[in-house]
C-alpha positions in Angstrom: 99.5 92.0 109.0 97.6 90.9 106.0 99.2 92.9 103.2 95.7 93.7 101.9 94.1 94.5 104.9 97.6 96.9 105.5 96.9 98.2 101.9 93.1 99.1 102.1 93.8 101.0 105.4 96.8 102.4 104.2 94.6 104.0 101.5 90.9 105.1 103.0 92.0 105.4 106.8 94.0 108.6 106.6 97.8 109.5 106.5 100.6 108.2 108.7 100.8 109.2 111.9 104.6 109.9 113.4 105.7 111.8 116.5 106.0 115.2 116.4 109.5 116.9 116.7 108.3 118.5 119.9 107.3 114.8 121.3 110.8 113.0 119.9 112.9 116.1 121.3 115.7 115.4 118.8 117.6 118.4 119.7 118.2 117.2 122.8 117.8 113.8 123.1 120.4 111.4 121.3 119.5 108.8 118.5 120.9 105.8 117.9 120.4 104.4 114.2 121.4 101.1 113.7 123.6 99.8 110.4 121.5 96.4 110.3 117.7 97.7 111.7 115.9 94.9 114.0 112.7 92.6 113.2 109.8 94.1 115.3 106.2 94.4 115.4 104.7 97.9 116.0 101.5 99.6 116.7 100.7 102.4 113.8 98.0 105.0 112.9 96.6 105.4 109.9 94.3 108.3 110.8 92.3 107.5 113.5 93.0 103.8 112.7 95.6 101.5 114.7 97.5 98.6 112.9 100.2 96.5 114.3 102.9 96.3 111.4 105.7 94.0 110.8 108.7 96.6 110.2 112.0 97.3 111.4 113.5 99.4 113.7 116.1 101.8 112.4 116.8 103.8 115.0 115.5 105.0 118.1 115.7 107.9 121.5 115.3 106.9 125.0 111.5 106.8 124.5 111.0 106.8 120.7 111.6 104.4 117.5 112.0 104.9 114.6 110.3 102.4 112.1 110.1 101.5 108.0 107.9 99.0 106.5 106.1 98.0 103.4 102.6 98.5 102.2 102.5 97.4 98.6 105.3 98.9 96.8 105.9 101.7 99.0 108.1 101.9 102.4 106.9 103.9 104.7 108.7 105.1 107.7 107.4 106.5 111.6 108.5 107.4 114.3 106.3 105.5 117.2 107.0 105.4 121.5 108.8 102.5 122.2 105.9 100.6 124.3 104.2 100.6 121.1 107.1 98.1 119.8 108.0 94.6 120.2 110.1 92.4 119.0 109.8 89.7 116.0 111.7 86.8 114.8 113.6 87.6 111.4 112.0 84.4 110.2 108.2 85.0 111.2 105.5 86.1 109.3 102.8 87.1 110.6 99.2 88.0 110.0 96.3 90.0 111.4 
């Protein structure tokens, strides 16, 4: 995604959506964070706006992932269901 696009959204859309505790059910499901997080693209909300975000996955639940990536000179991180993932070359850029 365009990093100005990302960053213009990032600021007028609304905040960050994540899953809920209640939706990730970390209490009983287990999570699996990896030491060198994957390439991936993901689908995002920004209030009531979707993006699809280069970012990496850090960890993730049977259904869930847990994401970080860049808008400016902030990281931001998310958890998001794992259909909303896919995954990226570590060499590709992309844009929206």
């Amino acid at each position: 995604m365009d990093q100005r696009i990302l960053a213009q959204t990032a600021a007028t859309a609304g905040p960050l959506q994540t899953l809920s505790p209640a939706e990730l059910e970390l209490d009983s499901e287990p999570v699996t964070i990896d030491p060198q997080p994957k390439p991936v693209r993901a689908w995002v909300r920004f209030g009531a706006t979707p993006l699809r975000v280069d970012a990496e996955a850090c960890r993730w639940t049977s259904r869930a992932v847990g994401i970080r990536f860049t808008v400016g000179q902030e990281q931001l991180q998310a958890w998001v269901w794992n259909s909303a993932v896919s995954e990226r070359s570590p060499s590709t850029s992309t844009t929206a």
